[in-house]
C-alpha positions in Angstrom: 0.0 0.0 0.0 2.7 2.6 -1.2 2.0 6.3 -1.6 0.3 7.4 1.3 0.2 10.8 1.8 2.3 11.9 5.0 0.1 12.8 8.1 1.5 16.4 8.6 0.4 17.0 5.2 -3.2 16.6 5.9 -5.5 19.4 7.4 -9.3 20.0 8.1 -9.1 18.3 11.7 -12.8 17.2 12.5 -12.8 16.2 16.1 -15.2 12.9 16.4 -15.8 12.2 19.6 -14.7 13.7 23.5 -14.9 11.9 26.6 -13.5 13.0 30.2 -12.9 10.1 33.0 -11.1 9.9 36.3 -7.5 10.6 34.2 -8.5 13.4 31.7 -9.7 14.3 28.9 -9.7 11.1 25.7 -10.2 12.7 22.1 -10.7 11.2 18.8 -10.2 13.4 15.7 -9.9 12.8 12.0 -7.3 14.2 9.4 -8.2 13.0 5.9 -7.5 9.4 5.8 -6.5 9.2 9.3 -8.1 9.2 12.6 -6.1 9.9 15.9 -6.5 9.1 19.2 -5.3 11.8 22.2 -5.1 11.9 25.7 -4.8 15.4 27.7 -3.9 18.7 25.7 -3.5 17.1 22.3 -1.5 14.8 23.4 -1.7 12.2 20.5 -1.7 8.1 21.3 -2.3 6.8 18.0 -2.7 7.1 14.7 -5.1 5.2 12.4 -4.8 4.3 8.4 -8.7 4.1 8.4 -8.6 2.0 4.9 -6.4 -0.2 6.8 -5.9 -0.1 10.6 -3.4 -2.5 10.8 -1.2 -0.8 9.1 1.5 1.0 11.2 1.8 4.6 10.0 4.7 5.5 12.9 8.1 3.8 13.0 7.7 3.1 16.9 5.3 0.4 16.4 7.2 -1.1 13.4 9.9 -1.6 15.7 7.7 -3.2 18.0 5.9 -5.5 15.8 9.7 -6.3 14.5 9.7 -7.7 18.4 7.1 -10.0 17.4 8.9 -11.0 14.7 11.5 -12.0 16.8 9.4 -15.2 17.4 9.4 -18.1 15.2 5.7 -19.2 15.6 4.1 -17.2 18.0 0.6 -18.7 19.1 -0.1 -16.0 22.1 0.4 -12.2 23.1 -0.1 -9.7 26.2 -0.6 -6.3 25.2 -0.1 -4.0 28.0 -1.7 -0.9 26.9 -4.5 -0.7 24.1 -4.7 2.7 22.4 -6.4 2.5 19.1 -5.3 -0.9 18.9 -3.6 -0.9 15.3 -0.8 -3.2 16.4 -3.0 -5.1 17.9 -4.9 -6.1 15.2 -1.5 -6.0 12.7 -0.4 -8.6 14.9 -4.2 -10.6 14.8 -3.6 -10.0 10.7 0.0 -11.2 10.1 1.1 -14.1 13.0 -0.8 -17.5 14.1 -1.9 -15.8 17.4 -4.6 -18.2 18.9 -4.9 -16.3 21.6 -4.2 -12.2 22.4 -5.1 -10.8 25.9 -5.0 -7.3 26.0 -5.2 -5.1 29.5 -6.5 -1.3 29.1 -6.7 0.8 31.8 -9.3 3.3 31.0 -12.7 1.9 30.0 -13.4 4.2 27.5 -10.4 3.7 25.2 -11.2 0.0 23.7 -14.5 1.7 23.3 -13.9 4.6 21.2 -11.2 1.9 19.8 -14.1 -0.5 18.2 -16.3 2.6 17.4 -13.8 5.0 15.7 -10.3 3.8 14.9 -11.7 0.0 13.2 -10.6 -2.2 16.0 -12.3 -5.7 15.1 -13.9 -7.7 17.6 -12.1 -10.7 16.8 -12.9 -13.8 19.1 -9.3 -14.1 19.6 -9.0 -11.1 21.4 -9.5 -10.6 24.9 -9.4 -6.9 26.6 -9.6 -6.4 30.0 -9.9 -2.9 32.2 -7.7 -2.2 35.1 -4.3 -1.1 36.1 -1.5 -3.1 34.4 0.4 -3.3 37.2 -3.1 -5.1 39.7 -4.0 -7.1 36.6 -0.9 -8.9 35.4 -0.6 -11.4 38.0 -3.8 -13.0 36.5 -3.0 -12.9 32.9 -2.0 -15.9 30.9 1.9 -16.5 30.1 2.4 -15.6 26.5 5.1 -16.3 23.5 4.8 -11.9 23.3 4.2 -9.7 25.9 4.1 -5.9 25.0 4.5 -3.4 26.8 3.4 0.6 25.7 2.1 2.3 29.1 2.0 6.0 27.6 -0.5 8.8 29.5 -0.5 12.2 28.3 2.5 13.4 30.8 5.1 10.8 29.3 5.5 7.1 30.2 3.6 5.3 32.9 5.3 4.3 36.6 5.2 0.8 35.0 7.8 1.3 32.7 10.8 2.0 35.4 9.2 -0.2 38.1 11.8 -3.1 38.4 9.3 -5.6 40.2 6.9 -4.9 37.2 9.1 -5.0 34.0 11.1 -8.4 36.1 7.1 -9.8 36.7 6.4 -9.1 32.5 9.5 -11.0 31.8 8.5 -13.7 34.0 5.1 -14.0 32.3 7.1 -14.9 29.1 7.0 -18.4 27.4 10.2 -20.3 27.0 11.6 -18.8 24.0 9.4 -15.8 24.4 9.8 -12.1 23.5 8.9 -8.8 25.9 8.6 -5.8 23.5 8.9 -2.2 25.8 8.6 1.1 23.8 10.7 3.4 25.7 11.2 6.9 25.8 14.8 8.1 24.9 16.8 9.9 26.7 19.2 12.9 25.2 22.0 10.2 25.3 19.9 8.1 22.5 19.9 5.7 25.6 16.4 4.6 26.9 14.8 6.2 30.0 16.1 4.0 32.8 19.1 2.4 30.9 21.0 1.7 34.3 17.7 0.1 36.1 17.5 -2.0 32.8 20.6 -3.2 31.9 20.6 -4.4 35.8 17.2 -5.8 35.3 17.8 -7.8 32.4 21.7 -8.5 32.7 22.2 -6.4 30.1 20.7 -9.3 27.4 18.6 -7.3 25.6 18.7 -5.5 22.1 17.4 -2.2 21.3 15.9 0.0 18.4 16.1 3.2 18.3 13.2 5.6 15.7 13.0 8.8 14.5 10.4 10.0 17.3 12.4 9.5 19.7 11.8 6.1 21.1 13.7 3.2 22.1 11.9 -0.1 21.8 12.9 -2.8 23.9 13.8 -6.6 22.7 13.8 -8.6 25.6 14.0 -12.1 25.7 12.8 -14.7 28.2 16.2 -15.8 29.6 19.9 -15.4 29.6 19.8 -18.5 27.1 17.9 -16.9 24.3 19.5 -14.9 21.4 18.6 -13.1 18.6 19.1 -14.4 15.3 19.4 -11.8 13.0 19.2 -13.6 9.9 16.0 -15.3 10.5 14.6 -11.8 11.9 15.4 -10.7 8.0 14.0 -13.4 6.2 10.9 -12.9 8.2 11.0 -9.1 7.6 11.9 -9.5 3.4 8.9 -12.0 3.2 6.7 -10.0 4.7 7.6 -6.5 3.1 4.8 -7.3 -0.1 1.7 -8.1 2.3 2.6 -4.9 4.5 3.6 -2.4 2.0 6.5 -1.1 3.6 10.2 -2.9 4.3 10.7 -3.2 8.2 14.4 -3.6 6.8 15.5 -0.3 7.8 14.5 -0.7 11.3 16.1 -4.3 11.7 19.3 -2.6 10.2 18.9 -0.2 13.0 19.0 -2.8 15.8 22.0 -2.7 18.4 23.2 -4.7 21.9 22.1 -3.0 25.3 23.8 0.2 25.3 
């Protein structure tokens, strides 16, 4: 699906629904052939490709669906954090997931998700309200467990709370993958680079994207690598179903720093 016309190109914002609940203010807007979800002041979550929604207009969640790739044959995920849900369903679309659980803290969001942004209910998926951090305990182990904990004043306490990120890793599959999208840090480094390289022994590979994220590939013990050239051949022979190359992003993959 080459040749879509870049977001910041787009005008005529039409705002489609507002909501307030106990954390703020939830917005939903459209911008030609895009919808956008926002927390706070304009604070935007998501973006949507409304002809397609699983496609994955921002690099961050290309690098984080390259985390799925990371996986041979992934048959489960945990998603930790909704939003609108597009790589959610990307990864419903292009992996043999049997099973997705998905944990949302504010009601409203997998709401205006299914009646705005084209979120399918798919009877594979499973979303549940509440607080990642009270919730996890009771959700399944999976082969991918991401994590994207975003309100509209920066990352959540989740994603620098050791006993959390070290319970999500736990929560992994033997030969499972934990995908984080981090903030970065002036450095390039992610936000909390000393508390996660002690965390996770330093085994970890990251990949840095142009706004200013790090995403995490973690995997479920010391044992586990990455194998580059697999990750490749899963990207190339996926480029022509996607319609974009996650190539430049894999190329962009580096040890813990």
């Amino acid at each position: 699906m080459p040749g879509l016309p870049p977001v910041e190109e787009m005008q005529d914002e039409v705002l489609l629904a507002e909501v307030k609940d106990a954390f703020g203010t939830i917005r939903v807007v459209e911008i030609g052939a895009y919808r956008f979800l926002e927390f706070g002041d304009a604070i935007e979550q998501s973006c949507v490709f409304m002809a397609d929604p699983s496609w994955l207009e921002y690099d961050y969640t290309r690098a984080m669906f390259i985390g799925a790739l990371c996986h041979p044959q992934p048959e489960s995920a945990l998603f930790l954090g909704l939003g609108a849900g597009n790589l959610t369903q990307a990864c419903l679309k292009y992996l043999p997931l049997d099973d997705v659980e998905t944990i949302e803290l504010r009601p409203d969001v997998p709401r205006l998700a299914m009646e705005y942004l084209g979120l399918e209910d798919d009877p594979r998926l499973t979303v549940r309200v509440g607080d990642a951090l009270d919730l996890l305990p009771s959700a399944e182990t999976a082969d991918l467990i991401f994590v994207d904990l975003y309100t509209d004043h920066g990352p959540g306490v989740a994603h620098l709370a050791w006993r959390f990120l070290e319970d999500c890793q736990r929560k992994l599959n033997p030969g499972g993958w934990l995908v984080i999208n981090q903030w970065a840090g002036d450095d390039g480094k992610p936000l909390g680079a000393a508390l996660l390289r002690g965390l996770y022994n330093r085994h970890y590979w990251e990949c840095p994207v142009k706004e200013g994220n790090v995403v995490l590939l973690v995997p479920a013990d010391l044992e586990q690598t990455l194998d580059f050239g697999e990750l490749q051949w899963r990207a190339e022979m996926l480029a022509p179903t996607l319609g974009y190359s996650l190539q430049p992003l894999v190329e962009q993959i580096r040890p813990a720093t």
